[in-house]
N, C-alpha and C positions, 0 to 999 in steps of 0.2 A: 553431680554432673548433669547438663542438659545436652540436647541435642539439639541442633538453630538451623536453620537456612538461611542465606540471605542473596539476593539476586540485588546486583549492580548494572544499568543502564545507561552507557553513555555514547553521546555520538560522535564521528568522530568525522575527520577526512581525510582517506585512507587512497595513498595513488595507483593501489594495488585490491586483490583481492586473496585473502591471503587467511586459513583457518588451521585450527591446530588446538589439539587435546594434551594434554596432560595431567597426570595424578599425582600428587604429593602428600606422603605422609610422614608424622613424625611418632616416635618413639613415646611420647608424652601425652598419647589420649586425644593428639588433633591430627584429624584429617582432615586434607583439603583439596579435591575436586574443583579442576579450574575446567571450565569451557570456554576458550576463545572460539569468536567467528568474528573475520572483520571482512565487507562485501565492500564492495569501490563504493567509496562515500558513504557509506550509510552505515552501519551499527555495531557496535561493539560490544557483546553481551558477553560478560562474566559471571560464572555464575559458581556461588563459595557456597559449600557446605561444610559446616565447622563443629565443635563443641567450643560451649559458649564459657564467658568469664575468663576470661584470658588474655594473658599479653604475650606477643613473640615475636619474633626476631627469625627470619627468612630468608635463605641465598639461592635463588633458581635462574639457570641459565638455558634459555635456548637458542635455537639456531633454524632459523627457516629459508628457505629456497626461494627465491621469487625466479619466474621466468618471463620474460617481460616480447611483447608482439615482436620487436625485431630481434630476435635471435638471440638471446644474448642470459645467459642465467650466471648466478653471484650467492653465496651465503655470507651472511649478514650474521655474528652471532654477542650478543650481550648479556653480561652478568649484571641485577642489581640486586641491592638488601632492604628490606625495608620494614621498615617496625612500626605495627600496629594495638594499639590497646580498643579490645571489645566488653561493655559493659552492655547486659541484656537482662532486662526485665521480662520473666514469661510465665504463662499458665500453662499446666497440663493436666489432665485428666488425671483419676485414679489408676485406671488400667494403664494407661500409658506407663508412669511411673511402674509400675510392677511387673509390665512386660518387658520393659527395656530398660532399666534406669536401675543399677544398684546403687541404691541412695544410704549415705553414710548418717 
C-alpha cells in the first residue's frame, strides 16, 4: 500500500460563487478528501488525497444553494459516476515505510 496526494487545478467560469467540502470514504482502503472552492470566475481547486494503485468506480451527489443579488434562491442537485484508473510510480524513505506503511 502507498499513501499519494494529488492536487488538480483548473479554471473555470463560474456565474456564481459557490464552495463546498465533503469527505468520502470507502470500505476498501481509499479515502478521498475533495476540497471544492469555485470564486466568480476564477478557480476551481480540488484537491484528492488517495491511496495509490487503483481503479474505482464512484456515485457522489450533491446539492448546493445558490442565492443570487435579486432575491431569489433554488437548489440545484446532481448525481454522477465516474471511473477512474490511477497508476503511480513513487519513493519513500525507510522510516516512512515503517512508520506508516504495513507492507506485505
Amino acid at each position: 500500500e502507498c499513501f499519494e496526494t494529488n492536487k488538480l487545478i483548473n479554471r473555470r467560469t463560474d456565474p456564481y460563487t459557490h464552495t463546498h467540502t465533503y469527505t468520502h470514504a470507502h470500505i476498501n482502503k481509499y479515502i478521498y478528501i475533495y476540497v471544492h472552492t469555485k470564486m466568480n470566475r476564477l478557480l476551481h481547486n480540488l484537491m484528492k488525497v488517495y491511496t495509490c494503485a487503483c481503479t474505482h468506480t464512484h456515485t457522489h451527489t450533491h446539492t448546493h444553494t445558490h442565492t443570487h443579488t435579486h432575491a431569489h434562491t433554488y437548489i440545484h442537485t446532481h448525481t454522477h459516476t465516474h471511473t477512474r484508473t490511477y497508476i503511480h510510480t513513487y519513493i519513500h524513505t525507510q522510516s516512512f515505510i515503517n512508520d506508516s506503511i504495513n507492507v506485505d
